[in-house]
C-alpha positions in Angstrom: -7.8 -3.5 23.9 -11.5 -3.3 24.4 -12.2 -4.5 20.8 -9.3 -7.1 21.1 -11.3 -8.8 24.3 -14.4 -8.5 22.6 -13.0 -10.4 20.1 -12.9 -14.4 21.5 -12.3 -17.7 19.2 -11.5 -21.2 21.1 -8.1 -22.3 21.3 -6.6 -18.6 20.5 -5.1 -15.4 21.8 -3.9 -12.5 20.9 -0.7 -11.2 21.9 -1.3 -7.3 22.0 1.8 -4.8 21.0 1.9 -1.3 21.8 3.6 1.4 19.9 6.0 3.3 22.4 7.9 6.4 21.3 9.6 9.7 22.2 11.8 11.0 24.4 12.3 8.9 28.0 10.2 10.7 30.3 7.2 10.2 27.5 8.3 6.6 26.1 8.4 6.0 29.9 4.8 7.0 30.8 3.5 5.6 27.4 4.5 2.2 28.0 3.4 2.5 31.9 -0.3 3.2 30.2 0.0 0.6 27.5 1.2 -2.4 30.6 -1.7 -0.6 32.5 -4.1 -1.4 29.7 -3.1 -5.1 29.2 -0.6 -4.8 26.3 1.8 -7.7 26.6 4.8 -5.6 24.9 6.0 -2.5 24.2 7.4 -1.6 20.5 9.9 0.8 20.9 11.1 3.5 18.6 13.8 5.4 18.8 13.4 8.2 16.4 13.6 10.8 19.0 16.8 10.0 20.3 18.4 10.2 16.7 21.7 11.8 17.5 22.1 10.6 21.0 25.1 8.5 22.2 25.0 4.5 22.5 24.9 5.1 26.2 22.3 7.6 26.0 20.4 4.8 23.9 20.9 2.1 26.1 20.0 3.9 29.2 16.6 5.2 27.3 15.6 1.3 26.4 16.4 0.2 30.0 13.8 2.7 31.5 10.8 1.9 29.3 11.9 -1.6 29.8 11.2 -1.6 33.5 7.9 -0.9 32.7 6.5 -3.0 30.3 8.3 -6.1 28.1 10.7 -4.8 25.2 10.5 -5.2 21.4 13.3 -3.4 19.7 12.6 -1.6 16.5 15.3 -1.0 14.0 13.9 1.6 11.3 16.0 2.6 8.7 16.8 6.1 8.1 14.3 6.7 5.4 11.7 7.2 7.6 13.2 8.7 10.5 15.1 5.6 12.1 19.3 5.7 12.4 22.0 3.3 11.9 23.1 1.6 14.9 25.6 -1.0 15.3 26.3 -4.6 16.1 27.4 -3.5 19.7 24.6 -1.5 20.5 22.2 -4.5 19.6 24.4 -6.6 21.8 23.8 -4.3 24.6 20.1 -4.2 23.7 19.6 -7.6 23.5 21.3 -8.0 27.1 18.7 -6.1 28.9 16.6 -8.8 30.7 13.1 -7.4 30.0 13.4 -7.6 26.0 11.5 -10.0 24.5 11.9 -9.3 20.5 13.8 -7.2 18.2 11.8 -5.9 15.0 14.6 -6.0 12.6 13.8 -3.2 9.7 16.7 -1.9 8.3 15.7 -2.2 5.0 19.7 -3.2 4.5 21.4 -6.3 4.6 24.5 -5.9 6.2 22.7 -3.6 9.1 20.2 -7.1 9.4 23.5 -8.7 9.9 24.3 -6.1 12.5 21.3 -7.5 14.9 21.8 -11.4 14.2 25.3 -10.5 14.9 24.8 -8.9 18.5 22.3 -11.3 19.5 24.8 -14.3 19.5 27.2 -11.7 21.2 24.8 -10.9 24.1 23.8 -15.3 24.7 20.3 -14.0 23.7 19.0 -16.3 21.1 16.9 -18.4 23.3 15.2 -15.4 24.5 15.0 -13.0 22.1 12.7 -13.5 19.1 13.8 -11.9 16.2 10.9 -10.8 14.0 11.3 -9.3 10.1 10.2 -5.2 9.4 12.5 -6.0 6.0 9.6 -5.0 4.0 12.1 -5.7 0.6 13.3 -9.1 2.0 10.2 -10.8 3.3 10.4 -14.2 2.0 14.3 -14.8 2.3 14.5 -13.4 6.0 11.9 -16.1 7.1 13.7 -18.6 5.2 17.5 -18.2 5.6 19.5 -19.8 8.3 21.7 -16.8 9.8 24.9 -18.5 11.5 27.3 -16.8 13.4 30.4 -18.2 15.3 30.9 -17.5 18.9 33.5 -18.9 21.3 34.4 -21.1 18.2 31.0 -22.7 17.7 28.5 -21.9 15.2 25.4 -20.4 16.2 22.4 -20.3 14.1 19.4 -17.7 14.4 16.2 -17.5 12.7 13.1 -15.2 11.9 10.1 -16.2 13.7 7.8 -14.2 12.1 7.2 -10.8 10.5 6.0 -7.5 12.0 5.5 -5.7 8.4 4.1 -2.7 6.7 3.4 -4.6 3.8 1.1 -7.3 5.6 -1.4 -4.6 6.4 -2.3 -5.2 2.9 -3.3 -8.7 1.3 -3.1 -10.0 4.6 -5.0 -13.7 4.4 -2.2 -14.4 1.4 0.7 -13.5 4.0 -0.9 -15.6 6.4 -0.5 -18.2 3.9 3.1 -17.3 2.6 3.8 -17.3 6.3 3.2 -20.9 6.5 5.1 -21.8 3.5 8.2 -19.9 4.7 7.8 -21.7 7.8 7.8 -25.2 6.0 10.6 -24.6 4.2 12.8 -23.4 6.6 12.4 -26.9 8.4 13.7 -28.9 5.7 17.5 -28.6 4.4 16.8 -27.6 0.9 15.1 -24.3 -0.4 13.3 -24.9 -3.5 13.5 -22.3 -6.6 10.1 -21.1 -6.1 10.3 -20.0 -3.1 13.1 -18.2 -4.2 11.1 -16.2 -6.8 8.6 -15.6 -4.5 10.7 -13.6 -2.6 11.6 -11.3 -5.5 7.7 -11.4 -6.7 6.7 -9.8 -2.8 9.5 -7.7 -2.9 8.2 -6.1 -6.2 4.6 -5.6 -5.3 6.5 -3.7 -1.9 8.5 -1.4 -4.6 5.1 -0.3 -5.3 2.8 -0.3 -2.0 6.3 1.6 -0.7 7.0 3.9 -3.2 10.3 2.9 -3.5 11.0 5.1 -6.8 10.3 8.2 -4.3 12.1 7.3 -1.1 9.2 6.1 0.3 7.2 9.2 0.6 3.7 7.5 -0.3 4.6 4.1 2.0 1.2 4.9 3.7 -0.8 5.8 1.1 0.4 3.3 -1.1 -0.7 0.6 1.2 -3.9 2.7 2.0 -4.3 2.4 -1.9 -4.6 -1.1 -1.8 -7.4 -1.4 1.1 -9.2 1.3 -0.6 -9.6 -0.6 -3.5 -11.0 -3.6 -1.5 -13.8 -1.6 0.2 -11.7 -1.8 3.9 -11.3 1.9 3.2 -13.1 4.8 1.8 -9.8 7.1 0.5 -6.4 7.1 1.2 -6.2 10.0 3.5 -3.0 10.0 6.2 -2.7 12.2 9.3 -0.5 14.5 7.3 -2.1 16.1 4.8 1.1 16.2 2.3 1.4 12.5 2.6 -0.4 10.5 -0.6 0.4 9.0 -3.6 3.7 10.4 -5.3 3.5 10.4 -9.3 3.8 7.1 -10.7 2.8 5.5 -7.6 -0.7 4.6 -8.6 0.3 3.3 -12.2 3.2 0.9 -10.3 0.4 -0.4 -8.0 -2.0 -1.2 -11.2 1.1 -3.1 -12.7 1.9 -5.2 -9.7 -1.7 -5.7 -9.2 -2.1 -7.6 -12.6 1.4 -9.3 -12.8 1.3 -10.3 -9.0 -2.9 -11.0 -8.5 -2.5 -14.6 -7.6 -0.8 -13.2 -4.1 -3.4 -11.1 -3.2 -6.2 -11.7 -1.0 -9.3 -10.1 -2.8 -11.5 -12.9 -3.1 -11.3 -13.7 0.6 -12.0 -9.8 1.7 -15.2 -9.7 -1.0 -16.7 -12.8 1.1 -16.0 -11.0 4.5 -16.5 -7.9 3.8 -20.3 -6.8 4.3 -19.7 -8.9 8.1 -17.0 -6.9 9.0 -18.2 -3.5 8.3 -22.0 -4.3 9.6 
């Protein structure tokens, strides 16, 4: 927060997200010190609760949400999230203090699951539905989800993206952003931004280790910001985490097939500023 106040450019500001995890009591007193430090929202996870009931759920996301504005988080299994259905995204999506849900399934029926209770709970005005499909960028920001309700057809979109993968190549996402945004506006989607979606979902087969369940997601993307200069190795907190075998070699191939989407040039011409 200190860093993000120091940081001031006319006409801007930033909207600053907490992480918020645990059990209640913790997620609780972690969003309490993220509101007290002037984070506008709270990101919730709910890999601790894995194995609770839907009530049990529910009840845990309306405590943290007293204390601090609510962005949902739907992690897939992979990496320690759990299924959860369209109900218990209605139910979400009903409590008045969320704000967003971070939809990363990694699965398109489960997406489905979230546009699905969000029209269900009357929500769509006020919850902002934000891509973590890491594999799906490009067509979740473009596609038109409709659902019926009461007989009428309701249609949601993606807003934005709250994404692994944009840690990485980050001025060309800014970019693709901006395209996706364009094109959802008019009525006809053309076929390149169709490939583009399958040319971003292959560089994150390879950022994400998708060959090895994921294992090296981190590293992987670590990988990629090492070999800009933004970092010196790819060390993680946990010291078995890196690149699995193979990982490095897919990340040299989608580097040369894919270069046009990266962002290299632009960090080379920042980069002696930034770490002054």
């Amino acid at each position: 927060m200190e860093t993000a106040r120091a940081w001031v450019e006319p006409g801007r500001e930033l909207a600053m997200v907490a992480g918020v995890c645990g059990r209640t009591e913790q997620a609780v007193a972690e969003a309490t010190l993220a509101r007290g430090l002037g984070y506008n929202a709270g990101l919730l996870s709910l890999a601790a609760m894995k194995g609770q009931s839907e009530d049990a759920l529910i009840a845990h996301c309306e405590a943290v949400a007293q204390e601090i504005p609510l962005i949902g988080f739907y992690l897939q299994p992979a990496v320690g999230g759990m299924n959860l259905s369209a109900a218990f995204w209605a139910r979400f999506a009903a409590i008045p203090n969320v704000v967003a849900i971070k939809v990363a399934p990694f699965h398109r029926y489960r997406t489905l699951d979230v546009v699905r209770g969000l029209v269900q709970a009357r929500a769509e005005e006020r919850v902002t539905l934000y891509t973590g499909n890491d594999d799906h960028i490009v067509l979740d920001l473009i596609t038109p989800f409709t659902v019926p309700r009461d007989g009428v057809p309701v249609t949601v979109r993606f807003r934005g993206g709250l994404l692994g993968h944009w840690s990485v190549w980050t001025s060309g996402a800014v970019r693709m952003l901006e395209l996706c945004k364009s094109a959802a506006k008019g009525s006809v989607v053309t076929a390149e931004m169709l490939a583009l979606d399958s040319r971003v979902t292959d560089c994150n087969s390879a950022f994400f280790d998708v060959a090895n369940d994921f294992h090296g997601c981190i590293a992987g993307c670590h990988e990629i910001l090492r070999r800009q200069g933004l970092l010196e190795g790819i060390w993680c907190l946990d010291p078995n985490e890196g690149l699995s075998p193979g990982q490095k070699e897919a990340i040299d191939r989608v580097c040369a097939e894919h270069g046009d989407l990266a962002d290299d040039a632009f960090v080379k011409a920042g980069l002696s500023r930034w770490l002054a």
